[in-house]
C-alpha positions, 0 to 999 in steps of 0.5 A, spaced: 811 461 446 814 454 444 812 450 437 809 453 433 801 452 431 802 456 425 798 462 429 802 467 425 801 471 419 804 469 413 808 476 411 811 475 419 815 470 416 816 472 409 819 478 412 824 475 417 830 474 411 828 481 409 829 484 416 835 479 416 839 482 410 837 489 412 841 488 418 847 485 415 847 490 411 847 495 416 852 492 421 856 492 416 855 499 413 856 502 420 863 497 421 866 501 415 863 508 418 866 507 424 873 505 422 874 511 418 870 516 421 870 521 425 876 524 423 877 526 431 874 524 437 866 525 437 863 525 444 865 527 452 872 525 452 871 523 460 875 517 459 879 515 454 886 509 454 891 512 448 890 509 441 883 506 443 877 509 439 873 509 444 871 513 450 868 514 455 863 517 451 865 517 445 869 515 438 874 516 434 875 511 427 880 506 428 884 509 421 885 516 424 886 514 432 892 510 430 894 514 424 902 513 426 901 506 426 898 505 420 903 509 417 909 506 420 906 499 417 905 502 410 912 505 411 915 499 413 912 495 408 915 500 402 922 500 406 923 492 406 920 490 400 918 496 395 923 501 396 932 502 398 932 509 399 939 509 398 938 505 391 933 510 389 937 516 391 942 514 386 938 514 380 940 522 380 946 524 376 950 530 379 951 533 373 944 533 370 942 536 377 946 542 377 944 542 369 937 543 372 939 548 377 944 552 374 941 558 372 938 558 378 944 558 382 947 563 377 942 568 379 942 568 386 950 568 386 950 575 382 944 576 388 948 574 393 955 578 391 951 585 389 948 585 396 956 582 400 959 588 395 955 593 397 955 591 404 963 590 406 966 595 400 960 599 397 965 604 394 970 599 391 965 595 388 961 601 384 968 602 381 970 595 380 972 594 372 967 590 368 972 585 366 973 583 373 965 582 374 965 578 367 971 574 369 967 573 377 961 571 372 964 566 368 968 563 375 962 562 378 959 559 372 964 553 373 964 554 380 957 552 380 957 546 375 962 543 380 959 545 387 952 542 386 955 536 382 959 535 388 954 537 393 949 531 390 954 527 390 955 527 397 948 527 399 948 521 395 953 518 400 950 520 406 942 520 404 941 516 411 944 522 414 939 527 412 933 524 410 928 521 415 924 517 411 920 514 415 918 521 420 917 524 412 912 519 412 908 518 419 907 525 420 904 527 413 898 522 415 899 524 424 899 531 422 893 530 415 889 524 417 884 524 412 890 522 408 891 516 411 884 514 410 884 515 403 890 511 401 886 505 405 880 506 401 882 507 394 886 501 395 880 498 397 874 501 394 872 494 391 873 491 397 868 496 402 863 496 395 863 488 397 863 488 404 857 493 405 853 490 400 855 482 402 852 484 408 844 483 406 847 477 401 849 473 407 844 476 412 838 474 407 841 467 407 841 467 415 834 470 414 833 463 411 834 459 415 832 463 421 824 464 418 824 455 417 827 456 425 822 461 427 816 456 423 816 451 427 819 453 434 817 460 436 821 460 442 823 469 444 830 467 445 830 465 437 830 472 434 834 476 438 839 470 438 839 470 430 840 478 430 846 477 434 849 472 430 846 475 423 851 482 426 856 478 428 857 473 421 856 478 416 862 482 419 866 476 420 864 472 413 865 479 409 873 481 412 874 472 411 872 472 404 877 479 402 883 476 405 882 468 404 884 463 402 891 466 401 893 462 396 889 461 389 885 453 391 883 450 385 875 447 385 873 444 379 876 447 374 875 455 377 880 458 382 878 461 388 882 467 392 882 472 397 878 479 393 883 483 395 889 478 392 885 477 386 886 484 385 894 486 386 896 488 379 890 493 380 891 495 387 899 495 386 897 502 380 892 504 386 897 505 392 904 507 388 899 512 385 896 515 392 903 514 395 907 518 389 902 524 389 901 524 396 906 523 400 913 521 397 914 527 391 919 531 391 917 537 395 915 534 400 922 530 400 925 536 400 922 540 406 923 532 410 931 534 408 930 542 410 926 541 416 925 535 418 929 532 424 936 531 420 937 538 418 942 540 421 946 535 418 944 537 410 946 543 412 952 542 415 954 538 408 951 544 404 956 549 408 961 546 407 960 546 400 958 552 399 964 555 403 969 552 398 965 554 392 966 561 395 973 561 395 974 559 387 968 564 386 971 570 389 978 568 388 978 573 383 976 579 389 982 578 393 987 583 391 982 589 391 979 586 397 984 585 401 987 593 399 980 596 401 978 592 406 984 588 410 986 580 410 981 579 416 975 583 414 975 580 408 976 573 411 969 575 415 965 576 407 967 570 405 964 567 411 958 571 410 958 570 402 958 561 404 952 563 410 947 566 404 950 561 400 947 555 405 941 560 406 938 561 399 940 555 396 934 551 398 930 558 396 930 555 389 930 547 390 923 547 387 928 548 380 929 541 381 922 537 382 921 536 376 928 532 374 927 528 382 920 526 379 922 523 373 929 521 376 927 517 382 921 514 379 918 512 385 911 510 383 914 505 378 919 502 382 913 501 388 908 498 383 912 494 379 915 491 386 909 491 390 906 487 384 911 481 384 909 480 392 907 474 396 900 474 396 902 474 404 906 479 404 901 484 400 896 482 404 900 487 409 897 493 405 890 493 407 889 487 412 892 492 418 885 496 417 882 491 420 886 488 424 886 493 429 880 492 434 877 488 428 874 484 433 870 490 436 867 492 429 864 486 428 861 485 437 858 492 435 854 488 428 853 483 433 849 488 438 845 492 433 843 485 430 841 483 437 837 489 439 834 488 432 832 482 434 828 484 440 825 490 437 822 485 432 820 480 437 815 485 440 814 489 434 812 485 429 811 478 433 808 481 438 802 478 437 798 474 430 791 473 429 792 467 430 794 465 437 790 463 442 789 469 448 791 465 453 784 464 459 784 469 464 786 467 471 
């Protein structure tokens, strides 16, 4: 083969463009495929380095493969520009929190009381005089108003002691990683929607040129070499024109910016509302507190607050408590009554999600936030999709396009009517 004698039928060339445009499409399409999907390894884990997504044989989308580090990012990028946790935390009034829990703790005190009673002095607290009981109650009553007010108080001044953010967040998405891929791709939805259909714009045009190429030189290697690069530049152009140029360009009279920058407002709702919902509301901050890593301290403040809010509850037990049951015996049920106190108390925390929600208006504070960053600083947000082994997403579009371009080559190329049968030797 070489220059062309014009042996080929017309519809050869005329579908060149076509089959081009195909193959940017679907390099592309497979690009996004194989960042967020499979969820999990998919093949024979023969080999396999850490937090790579390939395998020996095998893959695993690059989102959820390194889901901790995605989120990490993320966390980061809400810790030092969108959110002060200390700031935020301080948005609760101690006051409205025990409004809103009160009548929980109440209940739980007359529970708590009734079951220590029975316990340590059956026959004492049968008998015990109503007006006792009803003094108890309305001690309990102000004892409760200043125990959870002094208790949020202190959460507030040492939230860094109890609360670990950043494990909160990297674990929702390690431990749930569809997760971590919905936060990309609803932030980037209209991005991907580009990305796979400007995949068979772009590959159309290299088609283009590549039809003119092929109609006056016919050389074997034209076609497989155009595949390679059709592959190759619809993945590198589509990620290039979504975060570049960074900043607006004026050219005439229009304004030329990156796809994803152009759209900050909108991704800002996007991802303060993915965020809030899924990961960063109240019960799930209040599970980080009871159970994650610093705990123990939470509880530790918690039972040092119960422990006075006992001496001023029962106080009023003392003089019949004492006679029934000796100083140290009852010294040992007001240990017991704090120890339930601490237990029970993150029982009916869920009384104050609604009032966390609406006090820490977290979804507000990042979407304002996040809509007054740098162009730079809010590319963070969805660049690191791509980042990781971008470089192997678009080798694996070059690939494809190149064994798209040999299969054309002996399929529809394999011969025209046309071309002269080479003499017989």
């Amino acid at each position: 083969m070489g220059f062309n004698d014009n042996c080929y039928e017309w519809w050869q060339f005329f579908i060149i463009p076509w089959i081009a445009g195909f193959v940017g499409w679907g390099t592309n399409v497979l690009a996004l495929e194989m960042t967020f999907k499979p969820i999990e390894f998919f093949g024979v884990e023969i080999f396999r380095i850490k937090e790579q997504p390939w395998g020996f044989f095998g893959w695993q989308g690059i989102i959820p493969t390194k889901a901790e580090k995605m989120a990490s990012i993320c966390f980061e990028l809400m810790t030092t520009r969108l959110l002060n946790i200390r700031e935020i935390f301080n948005r609760l009034e101690p006051e409205k929190f025990s409004e809103v829990m009160e009548d929980g703790v109440l209940l739980l005190m007359d529970e708590i009381l009734d079951e220590v009673g029975m316990e340590y002095m059956p026959d004492v607290w049968k008998k015990l005089p109503q007006d006792v009981r009803d003094e108890m109650v309305v001690v309990a009553h102000q004892a409760s108003d200043e125990f959870l007010t002094a208790f949020m108080t202190d959460m507030q001044k040492h939230v860094d002691d109890i609360l670990d953010m950043k494990q909160m967040t990297v674990n929702a998405c390690v431990q749930n990683k569809p997760l971590i891929n919905k936060i990309f791709q609803e932030c980037g939805d209209k991005e991907f929607r580009f990305i796979r259909r400007s995949g068979f714009y772009f590959g159309f045009l290299f088609g283009c040129v590549q039809m003119v190429i092929w109609f006056f030189y016919t050389g074997s290697w034209i076609l497989p070499l155009a595949g390679f690069l059709v592959g190759w530049a619809t993945n590198w152009l589509a990620l290039k024109v979504i975060f570049r140029p960074l900043n607006p360009v004026k050219i005439g009279c229009f304004s030329i910016q990156g796809l994803f920058l152009v759209r900050q407002k909108e991704v800002s709702e996007t991802f303060a509302r993915v965020n809030c919902v899924e990961i960063l509301h109240s019960e799930a901050v209040w599970q980080a507190i009871l159970t994650g890593p610093l705990h123990k301290n939470f509880f530790a403040m918690l039972r040092a607050h119960s422990i006075v809010f006992t001496e001023k509850m029962i106080g009023g037990l003392k003089p019949f408590a004492v006679a029934a049951l000796g100083g140290a015996r009852f010294a040992e049920m007001k240990e017991d009554v704090a120890t339930k106190i601490s237990e029970k108390l993150p029982t009916i925390i869920d009384q104050s999600y609604v009032y966390m929600t609406e006090a820490l208006d977290m979804e507000n504070t990042i979407r304002e936030k996040m809509k007054g960053l740098s162009p730079a600083e809010f590319e963070g947000v969805l660049h690191p999709a791509f980042e990781e082994d971008e470089i192997t997403l678009i080798m694996v579009g070059a690939v494809l396009g190149l064994l798209v371009g040999i299969i054309q080559l002996f399929t529809v190329f394999a011969g025209g009517s046309n071309c002269p049968v080479p003499p017989d030797q």
